[in-house]
C-alpha positions, 0 to 999 in steps of 0.5 A: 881964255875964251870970251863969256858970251851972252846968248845970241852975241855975234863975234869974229865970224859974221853973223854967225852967233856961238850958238851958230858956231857949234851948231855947224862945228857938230855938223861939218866936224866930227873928232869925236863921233863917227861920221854916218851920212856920205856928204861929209865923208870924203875921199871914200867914194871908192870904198863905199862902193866897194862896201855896196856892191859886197853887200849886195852878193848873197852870203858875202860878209865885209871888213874893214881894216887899216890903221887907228883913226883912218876912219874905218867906224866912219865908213861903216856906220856911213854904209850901215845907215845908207844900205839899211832898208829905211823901215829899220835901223842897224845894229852897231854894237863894239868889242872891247879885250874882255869880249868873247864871240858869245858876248858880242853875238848875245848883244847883237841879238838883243838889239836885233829885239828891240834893245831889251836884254830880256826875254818873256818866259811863260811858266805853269805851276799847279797847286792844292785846292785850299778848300779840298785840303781844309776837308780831308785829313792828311793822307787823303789829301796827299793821294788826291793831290793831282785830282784837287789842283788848279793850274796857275800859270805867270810870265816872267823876264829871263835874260836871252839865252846863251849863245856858245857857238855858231850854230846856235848864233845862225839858229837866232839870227835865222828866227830873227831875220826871218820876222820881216822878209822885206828887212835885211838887218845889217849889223856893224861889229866895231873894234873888232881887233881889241878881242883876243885871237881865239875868240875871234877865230870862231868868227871863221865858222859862223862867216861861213855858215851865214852864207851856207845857211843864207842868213838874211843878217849882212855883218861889217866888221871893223878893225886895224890890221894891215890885212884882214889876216891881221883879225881874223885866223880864216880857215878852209874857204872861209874867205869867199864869204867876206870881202875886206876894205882896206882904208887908207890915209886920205889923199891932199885933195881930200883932206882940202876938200874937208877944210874948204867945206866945214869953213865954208859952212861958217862963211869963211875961207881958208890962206893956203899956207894953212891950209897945205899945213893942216894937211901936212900935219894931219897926215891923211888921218881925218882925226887930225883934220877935225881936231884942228879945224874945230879948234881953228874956227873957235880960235878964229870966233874969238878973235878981236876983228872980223875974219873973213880968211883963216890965217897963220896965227890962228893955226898957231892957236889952234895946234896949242889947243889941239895938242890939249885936246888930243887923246890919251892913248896918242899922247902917252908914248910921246909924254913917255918918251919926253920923262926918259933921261934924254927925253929931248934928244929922243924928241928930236928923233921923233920929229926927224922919223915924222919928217916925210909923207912915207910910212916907213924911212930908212935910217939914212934918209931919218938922219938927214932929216934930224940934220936939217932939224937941228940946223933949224933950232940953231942945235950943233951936229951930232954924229951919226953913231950917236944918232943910231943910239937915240934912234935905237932908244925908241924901240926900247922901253915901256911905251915904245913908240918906233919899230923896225918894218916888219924886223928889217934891220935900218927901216923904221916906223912909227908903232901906230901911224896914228902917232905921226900926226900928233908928233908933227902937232908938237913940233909945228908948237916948237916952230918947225914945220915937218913934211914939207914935200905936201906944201907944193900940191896943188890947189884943189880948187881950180880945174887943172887939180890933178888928185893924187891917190896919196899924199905927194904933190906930182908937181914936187921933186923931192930930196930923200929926207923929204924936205924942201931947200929954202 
C-alpha cells in the first residue's frame, strides 16, 4: 500500500517532496492526455515537419493515421498548438459512432465563435396601440390596425443553424475565417475512424471544396487505418487536397530517450536491464512507456532507501500496477480469452504471437516461440497439431483477439497492435520476458549509437522465433 505522506515529506527520491513527484510526472508523462508541446514528443521530428510543410500549401488538408495508442492526437494537437497563429487557439473537437458530418462541422463552428452554442437573433414584432384600442369600437379597431401600432422589437438565443452538407459548412467557414485576415483557424478533428463510413465519405466533398473555394480554415484529421483509404472513401481527385502521415511505433532510440528524460527530471537514472524491458515491453506504443514509467517512479518514491538508479524490483512493482491501471478496451479481449474453457492454454499463445518485434508471425516461427515458452515454465511439449488448434481458437469467438494478415492462410496478427504491449505486461508479471531481440540495442546514450528507424537492434543476429539462446 503507498505510504500517507504529510505535506511537503520527502522520501525515496532526493529532495523531490510528492508534491514535487506529481508535479513532474504531469509534465514529463502523459498516459492520459495527449502531448501538445514538441519537447516532449519524441521521435516525430520527421512528422512534424511533414505536417508544417502540408499546412503550409494553400488548400492542402492533412491526416494522420496509424495504429490505436501510437500517438496520432499527440502529434496533432503538438502541430495544432505549434502552427496556430499566437493571437488565437485551435479548434480540437472529436468523433464518436453516433457523429454525423453536420455534427462534427455544427461544433467546429461553435468553437470557431467562441465556444457558445448559440447564436443571437434580432426579432421584430407589431402590436395594437392600447389607447387607440380602448377609444374605437371593434371593427374600427380592426380596419385601422396597421395605422394604430407600434413596432417592438427583442434579441433572442437560437441554436446555430444546421449544417447539412458541404456548401453550407464552406459557406460558415468562409464568414468565419474571413473575420481576422491575420488568423488561419486550424482546426483537429480526432477520432475520425469511430464515424461510420457514409458520413465520413461526405468529408470527400468539403476537402475538395475547401481548397477550390480557399477557405482560410487548415483541418487535421486523426484516425487508425493503415492507409488514409481506411478512413476516408476519397473520389475524383479528392486526394491532391490533403496529405496523409502515417505514424509508426517508435524507434529503441526513441522510446530511451522518453525514459531517460522523465527520470532525469526526478534526478534519477535508469539500469539498463530496465530500461531495454520497458522498451521491450512497450513495443514502440508510447502509451506503454508512460504508463509504466509513472508507475515505476512512484514505486521507486515509496521505497524504504534513497534511489539514486531505478532497478529490476522496482519495474516488477510497476508492471503489477500498470496491468491495474490499464484500459478497458485493451484489457477486455485478454480477460476474454483467460474466462474460455482452455483459457491458459490460449494465454500461452498469446504470448508466443507477442514474442518478436514483427507485427505479423508466421505460424511456424509462433510455434517455436510457444516451445521456448513452455520450456521456460518447465511445461511438457505439445505437438504442433494441437498448438494449430489453439491458435485457431484466437481468431474465433466474441472478443477475438488474433486475425490472419489481411486473409493469408499461417500469417497471423494481433487484431489491434495496441493488444501487443499489454500481452508482453502480463507475461513479464508471470516472469517471462518476450522480444528479447530488443535487448541487445545499443545504448543511446554514448556517440556511437546507431538509431534505427524501427524497433531491431543492428547489432542483434536474430533466430526466427525472435528469442535469444541463453
Amino acid at each position: 500500500m503507498p505510504k500517507k505522506l504529510a505535506k511537503g515529506t520527502t522520501m525515496a527520491i532526493r529532495g523531490k517532496t510528492e508534491e514535487d513527484l506529481f508535479r513532474i510526472l504531469n509534465e514529463e508523462l502523459s498516459a492520459s492526455s495527449p502531448i501538445t508541446s514538441p519537447e516532449h514528443l519524441f521521435g516525430r521530428e520527421v512528422a512534424l515537419e511533414r505536417v508544417r510543410t502540408s499546412l503550409a500549401m494553400r488548400g492542402r488538408q492533412i491526416f494522420i493515421h496509424g495504429d490505436r495508442g501510437v500517438g496520432k492526437t499527440s502529434l496533432a494537437q503538438t502541430a495544432a498548438f505549434r502552427f496556430q497563429s499566437s493571437d488565437a487557439q485551435p479548434v480540437i473537437t472529436s468523433c464518436h459512432k453516433a457523429s454525423s458530418f453536420e455534427s462534427v462541422m455544427q461544433d467546429v463552428i461553435v468553437k470557431l465563435r467562441g465556444g457558445n452554442p448559440y447564436e443571437s437573433k434580432r426579432t421584430t414584432s407589431s402590436k395594437a396601440s392600447r389607447g387607440l384600442a380602448a377609444a374605437l369600437p371593434i371593427k374600427a379597431l380592426t380596419f385601422t390596425a396597421s395605422a394604430a401600432s407600434e413596432k417592438a422589437s427583442q434579441t433572442e438565443e437560437v441554436l446555430a443553424p444546421r449544417i447539412p452538407d458541404a456548401n453550407a459548412a464552406v459557406a460558415l467557414l468562409l464568414h468565419e475565417g474571413g473575420r481576422d485576415s491575420n488568423k488561419q483557424p486550424l482546426v483537429v478533428v480526432d477520432e475520425f475512424d469511430l464515424m461510420g463510413a457514409t458520413e465520413r465519405a461526405h468529408f470527400a466533398d468539403f476537402l475538395k471544396q475547401l481548397g477550390d473555394q480557399r477557405v482560410p480554415v487548415k483541418f487535421i484529421f486523426c484516425g487508425i487505418g493503415d492507409t488514409v483509404d481506411d478512413l476516408l472513401e476519397a473520389h475524383g481527385s479528392a486526394n491532391r487536397y490533403f496529405d496523409g502521415v502515417k505514424i509508426e511505433r517508435l524507434n529503441v532510440s526513441s522510446r530511451w530517450d522518453m525514459i531517460d528524460k522523465s527520470a532525469g527530471a526526478l534526478g534519477l537514472s535508469v539500469d539498463d536491464e530496465v530500461r531495454h524491458r520497458i522498451a521491450a515491453i512497450s513495443d514502440g506504443f508510447p502509451v506503454y512507456i508512460h504508463r509504466i514509467c509513472e508507475k515505476l517512479y512512484q514505486a521507486v518514491f515509496n521505497d524504504e532507501e534513497v534511489v539514486d538508479v531505478v532497478s529490476v524490483s522496482h519495474l516488477e512493482i510497476a508492471i503489477t500496477e500498470t496491468i491495474i491501471a490499464i484500459e478497458h478496451f485493451i484489457r477486455k479481449p485478454y480477460d476474454a480469452t483467460l474466462l474460455r474453457t482452455d483459457g491458459d492454454a490460449l494465454e500461452l499463445v498469446l504470448w508466443a504471437l507477442a514474442d518478436h518485434s514483427d507485427l505479423t508471425r508466421t505460424q511456424r516461427s509462433i510455434f517455436e516461440s510457444y516451445g521456448k515458452i513452455l520450456s521456460l515454465l518447465n511445461m511438457p511439449a505439445v505437438q504442433e497439431k494441437e498448438f494449430t488448434s489453439l491458435l485457431a481458437k484466437l481468431r474465433t469467438g466474441n472478443e477475438p483477439i488474433v486475425r490472419l494478415y489481411k486473409g493469408r492462410r499461417g500469417i497471423n496478427e494481433f487484431c489491434e497492435n495496441v493488444f501487443r504491449g499489454y500481452v508482453r505486461l502480463r507475461a513479464e508479471d508471470k516472469s517471462v520476458q518476450l522480444a528479447l531481440d530488443y535487448a541487445a540495442a545499443p545504448d543511446p546514450r554514448k556517440e556511437s549509437t546507431v538509431r534505427v528507424a524501427q524497433g531491431i537492434s543492428p547489432l542483434y543476429q536474430r533466430p526466427s522465433f525472435g528469442r535469444r539462446s541463453r
